[in-house]
C-alpha positions as a Markdown table, in Angstrom:
| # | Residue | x | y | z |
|---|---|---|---|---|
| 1 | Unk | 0.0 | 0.0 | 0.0 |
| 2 | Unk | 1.0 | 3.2 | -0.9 |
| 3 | Unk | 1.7 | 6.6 | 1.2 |
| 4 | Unk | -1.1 | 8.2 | -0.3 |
| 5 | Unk | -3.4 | 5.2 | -0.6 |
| 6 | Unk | -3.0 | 4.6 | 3.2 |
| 7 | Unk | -3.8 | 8.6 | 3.4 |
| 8 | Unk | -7.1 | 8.4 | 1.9 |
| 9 | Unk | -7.9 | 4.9 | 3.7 |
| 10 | Unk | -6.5 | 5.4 | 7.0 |
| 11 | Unk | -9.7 | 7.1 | 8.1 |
| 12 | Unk | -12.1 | 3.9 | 7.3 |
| 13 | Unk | -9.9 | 1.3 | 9.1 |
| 14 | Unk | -10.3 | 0.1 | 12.8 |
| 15 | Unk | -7.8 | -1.5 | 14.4 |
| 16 | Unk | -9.2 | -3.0 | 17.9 |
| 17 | Unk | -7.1 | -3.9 | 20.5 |
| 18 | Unk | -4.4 | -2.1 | 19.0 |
| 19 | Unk | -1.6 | -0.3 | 21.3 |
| 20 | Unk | -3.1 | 3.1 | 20.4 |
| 21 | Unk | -6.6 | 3.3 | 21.1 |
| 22 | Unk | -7.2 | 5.5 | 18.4 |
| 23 | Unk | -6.7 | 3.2 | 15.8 |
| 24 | Unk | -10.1 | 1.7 | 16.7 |
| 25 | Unk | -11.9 | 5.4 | 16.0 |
| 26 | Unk | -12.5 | 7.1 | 13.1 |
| 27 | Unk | -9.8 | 9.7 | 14.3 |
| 28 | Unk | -7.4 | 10.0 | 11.3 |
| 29 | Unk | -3.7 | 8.6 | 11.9 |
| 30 | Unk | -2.8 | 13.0 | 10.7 |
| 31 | Unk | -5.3 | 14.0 | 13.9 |
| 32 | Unk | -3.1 | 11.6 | 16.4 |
| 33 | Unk | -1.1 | 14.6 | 17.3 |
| 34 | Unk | -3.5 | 17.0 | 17.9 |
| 35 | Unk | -5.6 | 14.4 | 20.5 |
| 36 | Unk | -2.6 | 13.9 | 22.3 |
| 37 | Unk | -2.1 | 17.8 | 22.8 |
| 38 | Unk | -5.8 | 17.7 | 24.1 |
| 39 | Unk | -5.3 | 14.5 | 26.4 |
| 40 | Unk | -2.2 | 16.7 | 27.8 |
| 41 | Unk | -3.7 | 20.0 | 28.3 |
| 42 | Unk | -6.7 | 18.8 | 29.8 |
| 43 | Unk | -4.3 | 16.8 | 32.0 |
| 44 | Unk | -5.5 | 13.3 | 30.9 |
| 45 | Unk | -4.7 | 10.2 | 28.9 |
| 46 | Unk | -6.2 | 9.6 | 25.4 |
| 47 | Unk | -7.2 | 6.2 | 26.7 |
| 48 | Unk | -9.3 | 7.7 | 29.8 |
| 49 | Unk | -10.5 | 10.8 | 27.7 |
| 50 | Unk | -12.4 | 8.7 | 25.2 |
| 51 | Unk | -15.8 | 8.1 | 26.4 |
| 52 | Unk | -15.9 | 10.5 | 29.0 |
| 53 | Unk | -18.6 | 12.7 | 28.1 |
| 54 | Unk | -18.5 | 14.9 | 30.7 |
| 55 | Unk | -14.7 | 16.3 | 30.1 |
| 56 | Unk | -14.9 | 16.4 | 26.4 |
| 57 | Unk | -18.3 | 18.5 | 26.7 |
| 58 | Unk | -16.4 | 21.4 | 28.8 |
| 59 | Unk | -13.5 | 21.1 | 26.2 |
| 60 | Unk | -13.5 | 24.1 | 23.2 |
| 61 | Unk | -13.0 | 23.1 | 20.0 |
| 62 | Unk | -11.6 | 26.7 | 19.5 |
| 63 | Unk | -8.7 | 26.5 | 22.2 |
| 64 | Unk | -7.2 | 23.8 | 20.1 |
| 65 | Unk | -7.9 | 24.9 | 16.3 |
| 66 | Unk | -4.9 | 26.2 | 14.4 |
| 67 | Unk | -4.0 | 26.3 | 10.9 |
| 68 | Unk | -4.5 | 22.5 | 10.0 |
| 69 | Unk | -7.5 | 21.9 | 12.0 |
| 70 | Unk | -9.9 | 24.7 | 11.7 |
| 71 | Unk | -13.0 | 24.8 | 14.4 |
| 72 | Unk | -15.1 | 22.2 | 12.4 |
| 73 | Unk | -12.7 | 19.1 | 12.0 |
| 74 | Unk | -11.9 | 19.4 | 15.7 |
| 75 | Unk | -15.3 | 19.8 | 16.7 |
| 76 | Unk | -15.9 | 16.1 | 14.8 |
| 77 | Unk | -12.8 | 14.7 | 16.8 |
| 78 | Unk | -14.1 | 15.6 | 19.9 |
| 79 | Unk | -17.7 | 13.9 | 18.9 |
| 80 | Unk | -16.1 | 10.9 | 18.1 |
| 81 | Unk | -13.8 | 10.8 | 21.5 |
| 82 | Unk | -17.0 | 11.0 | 23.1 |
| 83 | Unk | -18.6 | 8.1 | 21.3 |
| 84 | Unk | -15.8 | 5.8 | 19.3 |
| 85 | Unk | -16.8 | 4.2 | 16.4 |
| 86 | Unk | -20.0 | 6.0 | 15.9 |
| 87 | Unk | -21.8 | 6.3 | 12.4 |
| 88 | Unk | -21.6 | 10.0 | 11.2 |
| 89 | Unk | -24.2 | 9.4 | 8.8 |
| 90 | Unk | -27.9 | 10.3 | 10.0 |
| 91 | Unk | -30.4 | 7.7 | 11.2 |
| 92 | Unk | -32.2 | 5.9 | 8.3 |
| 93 | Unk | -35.6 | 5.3 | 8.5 |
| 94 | Unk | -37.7 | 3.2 | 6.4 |
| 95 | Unk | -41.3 | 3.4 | 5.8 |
| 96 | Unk | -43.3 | 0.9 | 8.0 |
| 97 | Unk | -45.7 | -1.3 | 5.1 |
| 98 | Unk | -49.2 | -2.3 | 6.6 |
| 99 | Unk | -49.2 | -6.4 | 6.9 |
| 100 | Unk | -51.3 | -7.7 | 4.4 |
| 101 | Unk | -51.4 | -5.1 | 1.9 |
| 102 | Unk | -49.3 | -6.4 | -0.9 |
| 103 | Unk | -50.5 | -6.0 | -4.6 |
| 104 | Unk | -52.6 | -3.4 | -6.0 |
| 105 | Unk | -55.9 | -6.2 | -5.7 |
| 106 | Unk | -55.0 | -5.7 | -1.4 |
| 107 | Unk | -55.8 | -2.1 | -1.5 |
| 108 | Unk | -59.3 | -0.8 | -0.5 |
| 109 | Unk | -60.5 | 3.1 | -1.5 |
| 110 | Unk | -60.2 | 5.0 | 2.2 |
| 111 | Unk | -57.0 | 3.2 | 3.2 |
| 112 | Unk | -54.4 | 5.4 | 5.3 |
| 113 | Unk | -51.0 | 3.7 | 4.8 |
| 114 | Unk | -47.5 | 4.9 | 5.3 |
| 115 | Unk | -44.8 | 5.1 | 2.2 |
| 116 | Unk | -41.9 | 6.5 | 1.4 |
| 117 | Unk | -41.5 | 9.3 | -1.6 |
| 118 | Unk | -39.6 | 7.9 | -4.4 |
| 119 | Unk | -39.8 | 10.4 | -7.1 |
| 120 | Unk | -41.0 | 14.0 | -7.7 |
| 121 | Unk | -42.1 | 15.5 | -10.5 |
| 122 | Unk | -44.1 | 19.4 | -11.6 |
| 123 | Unk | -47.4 | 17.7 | -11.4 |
| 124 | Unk | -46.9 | 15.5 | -8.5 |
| 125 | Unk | -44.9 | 13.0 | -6.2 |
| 126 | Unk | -45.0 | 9.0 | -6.6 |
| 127 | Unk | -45.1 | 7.1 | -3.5 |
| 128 | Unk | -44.0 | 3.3 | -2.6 |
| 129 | Unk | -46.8 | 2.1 | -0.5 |
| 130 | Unk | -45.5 | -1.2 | -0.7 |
| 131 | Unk | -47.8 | -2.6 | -3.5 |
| 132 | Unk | -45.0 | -2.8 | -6.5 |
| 133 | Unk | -46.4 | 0.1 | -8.2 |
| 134 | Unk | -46.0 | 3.6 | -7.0 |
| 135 | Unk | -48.9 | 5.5 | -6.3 |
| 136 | Unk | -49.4 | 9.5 | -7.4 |
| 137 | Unk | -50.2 | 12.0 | -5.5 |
| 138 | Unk | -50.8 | 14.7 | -7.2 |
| 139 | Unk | -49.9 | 18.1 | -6.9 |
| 140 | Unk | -53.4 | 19.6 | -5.4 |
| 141 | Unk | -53.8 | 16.9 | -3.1 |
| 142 | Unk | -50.4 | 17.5 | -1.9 |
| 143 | Unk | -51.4 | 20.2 | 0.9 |
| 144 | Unk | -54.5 | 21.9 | 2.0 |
| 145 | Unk | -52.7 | 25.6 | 0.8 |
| 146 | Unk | -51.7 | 26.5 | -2.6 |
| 147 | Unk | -48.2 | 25.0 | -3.5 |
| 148 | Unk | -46.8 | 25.8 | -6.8 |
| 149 | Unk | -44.2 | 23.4 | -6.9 |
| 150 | Unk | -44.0 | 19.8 | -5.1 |
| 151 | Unk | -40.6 | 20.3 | -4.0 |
| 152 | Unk | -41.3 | 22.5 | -1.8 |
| 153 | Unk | -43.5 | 19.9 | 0.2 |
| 154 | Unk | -42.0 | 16.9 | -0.2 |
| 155 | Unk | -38.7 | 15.4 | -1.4 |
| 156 | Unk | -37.4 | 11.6 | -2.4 |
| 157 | Unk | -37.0 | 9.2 | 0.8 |
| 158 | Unk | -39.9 | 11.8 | 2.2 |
| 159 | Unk | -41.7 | 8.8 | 4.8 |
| 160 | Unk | -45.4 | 10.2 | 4.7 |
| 161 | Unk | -48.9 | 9.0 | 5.4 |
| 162 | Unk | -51.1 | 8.7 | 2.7 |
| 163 | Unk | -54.9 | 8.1 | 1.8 |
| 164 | Unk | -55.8 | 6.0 | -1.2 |
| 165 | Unk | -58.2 | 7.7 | -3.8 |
| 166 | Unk | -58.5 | 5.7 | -6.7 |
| 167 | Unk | -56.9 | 2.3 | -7.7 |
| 168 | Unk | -57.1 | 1.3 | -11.4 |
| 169 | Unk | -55.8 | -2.5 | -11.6 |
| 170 | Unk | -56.0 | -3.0 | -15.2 |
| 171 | Unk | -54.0 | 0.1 | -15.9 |
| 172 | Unk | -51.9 | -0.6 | -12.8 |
| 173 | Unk | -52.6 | 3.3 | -11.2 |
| 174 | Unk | -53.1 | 4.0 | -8.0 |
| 175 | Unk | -54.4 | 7.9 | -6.6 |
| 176 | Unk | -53.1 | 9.0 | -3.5 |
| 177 | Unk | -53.4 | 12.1 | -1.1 |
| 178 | Unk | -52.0 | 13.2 | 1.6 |
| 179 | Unk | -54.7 | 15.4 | 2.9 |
| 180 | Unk | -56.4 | 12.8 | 5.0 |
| 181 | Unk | -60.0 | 14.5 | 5.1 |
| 182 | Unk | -60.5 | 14.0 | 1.4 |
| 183 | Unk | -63.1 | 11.3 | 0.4 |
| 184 | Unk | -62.3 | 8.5 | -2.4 |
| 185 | Unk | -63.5 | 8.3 | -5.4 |
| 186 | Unk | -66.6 | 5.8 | -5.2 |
| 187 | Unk | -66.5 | 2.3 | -7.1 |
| 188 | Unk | -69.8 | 2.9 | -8.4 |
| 189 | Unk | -70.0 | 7.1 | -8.4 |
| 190 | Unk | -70.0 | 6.8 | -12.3 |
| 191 | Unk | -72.8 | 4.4 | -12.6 |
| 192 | Unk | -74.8 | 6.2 | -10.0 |
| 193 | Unk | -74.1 | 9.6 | -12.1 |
| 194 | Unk | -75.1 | 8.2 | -15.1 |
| 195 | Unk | -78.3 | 7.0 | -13.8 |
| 196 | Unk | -79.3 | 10.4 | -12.0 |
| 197 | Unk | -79.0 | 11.7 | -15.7 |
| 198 | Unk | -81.2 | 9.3 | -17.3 |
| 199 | Unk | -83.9 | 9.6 | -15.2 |
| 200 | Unk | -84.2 | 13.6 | -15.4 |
| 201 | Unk | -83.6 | 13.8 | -18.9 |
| 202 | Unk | -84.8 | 11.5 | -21.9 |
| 203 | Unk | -81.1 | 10.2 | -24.2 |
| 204 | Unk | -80.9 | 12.2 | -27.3 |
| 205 | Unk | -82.4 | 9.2 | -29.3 |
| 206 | Unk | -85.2 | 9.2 | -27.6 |
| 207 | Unk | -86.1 | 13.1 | -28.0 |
| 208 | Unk | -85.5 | 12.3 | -31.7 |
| 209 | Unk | -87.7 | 9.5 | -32.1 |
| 210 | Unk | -90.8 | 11.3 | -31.4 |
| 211 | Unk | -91.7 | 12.7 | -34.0 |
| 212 | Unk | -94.2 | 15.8 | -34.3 |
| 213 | Unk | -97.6 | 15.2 | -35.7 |
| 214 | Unk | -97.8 | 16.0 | -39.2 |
| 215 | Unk | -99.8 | 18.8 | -40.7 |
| 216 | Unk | -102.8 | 18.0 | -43.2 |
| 217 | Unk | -101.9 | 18.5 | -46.7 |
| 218 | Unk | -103.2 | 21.3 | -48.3 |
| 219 | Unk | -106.4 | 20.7 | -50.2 |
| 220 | Unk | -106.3 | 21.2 | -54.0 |
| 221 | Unk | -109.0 | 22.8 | -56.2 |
| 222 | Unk | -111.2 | 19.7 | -57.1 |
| 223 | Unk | -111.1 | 18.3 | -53.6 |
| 224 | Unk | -112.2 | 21.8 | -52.3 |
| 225 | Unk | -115.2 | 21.1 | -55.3 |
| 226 | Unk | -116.0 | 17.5 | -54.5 |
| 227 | Unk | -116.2 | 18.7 | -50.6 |
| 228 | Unk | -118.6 | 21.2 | -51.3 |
| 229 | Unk | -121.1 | 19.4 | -53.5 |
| 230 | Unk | -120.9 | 16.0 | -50.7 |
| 231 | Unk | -121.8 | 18.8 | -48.2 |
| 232 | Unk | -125.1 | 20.1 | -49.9 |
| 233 | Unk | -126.2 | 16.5 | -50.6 |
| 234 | Unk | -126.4 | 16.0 | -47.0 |
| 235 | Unk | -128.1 | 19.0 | -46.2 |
| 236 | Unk | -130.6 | 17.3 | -49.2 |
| 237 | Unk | -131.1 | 14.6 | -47.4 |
């Protein structure tokens, strides 16, 4: 291994049970020096001072910055003193999938589940309720205020609770919201629409079927004629 191999690596290996007990912390080999001068000023050992909370808290990171280690990196040393070997990178947390609902045929209109945002897009943000097929929610059902852009709500690896609108199976899309007073689109809301309609208004075909009655035919000069004389015979008679 190289000098500058070892550089770049030496941050990422532990060593336990080493002689130095540094070598089991993320403390870089470089930053050795610099804990010693703060075991020695604060009149301890580098083994005693790790872990102990109490004396590293009263410790300023700015009595012992100078022009290699600025306020920051020395600030991180004395967080990982206090707890050796911790992960610097935040908690993850995972979206918690409600037992049982595992395909898009599982999901019922009015469910509230939890997901996690995977994508986000102008018109909306997909969610991963667990089901192998994102859900949408789209942009107006994103917030109860006016948003003009989804990003500014919600971002990807967002965990969120969500209410499911709409579920199309044969198209495999599924509506979401995350304002959890809305109401679902009904299963049989079109149906019941369409039969409102018909029974307040006849279709179109039907209105054209029926026909006006027709007018009479004008009467011609010989009918008029023949009318008249079969009216005087029965006044004859």
């Amino acid at each position: 291994m190289g000098a500058k191999t070892f550089e770049q690596c030496a941050g990422f290996l532990r060593i336990h049970n080493a002689d130095n007990p540094l070598d089991a912390s993320s403390v870089h080999p470089e930053a050795y020096p610099l804990v010693e001068r703060i075991a020695k000023q604060s009149g301890r050992e580098v083994r005693g001072l790790i872990g102990d909370s109490a004396a590293l808290k009263a410790l300023k990171p700015a009595d012992f910055a100078d022009e290699r280690f600025g306020v920051p990196t020395v600030s991180d040393i004395l967080k990982e003193l206090d707890k050796p070997g911790r992960d610097p990178r935040p908690e993850f947390k995972a979206a918690e999938f409600r037992e049982g609902v595992e395909t898009l045929n599982d999901l019922k209109l009015g469910m509230v589940l939890e997901g996690t945002v995977t994508n986000v897009t102008h018109f909306g943000a997909f969610v991963d309720i667990g089901v192998h097929q994102d859900g949408l929610v789209h942009i107006s059902a994103l917030s109860d205020r006016f948003i003009d852009d989804p990003r500014s709500v919600v971002k990807a690896g967002d965990i969120v609770t969500v209410k499911v609108m709409s579920v199309d199976i044969p198209r495999k899309r599924v509506g979401l919201s995350m304002r959890l007073d809305d109401q679902p689109e009904s299963e049989t809301g079109g149906a019941e629409i369409d039969q409102r309609n018909t029974s307040r208004k006849p279709a179109r075909s039907q209105r054209s079927s029926a026909k006006p009655a027709e007018a009479p035919a004008p009467m011609g000069a010989l009918g008029a004629a023949l009318l008249k004389r079969a009216a005087a015979n029965s006044r004859a008679l």
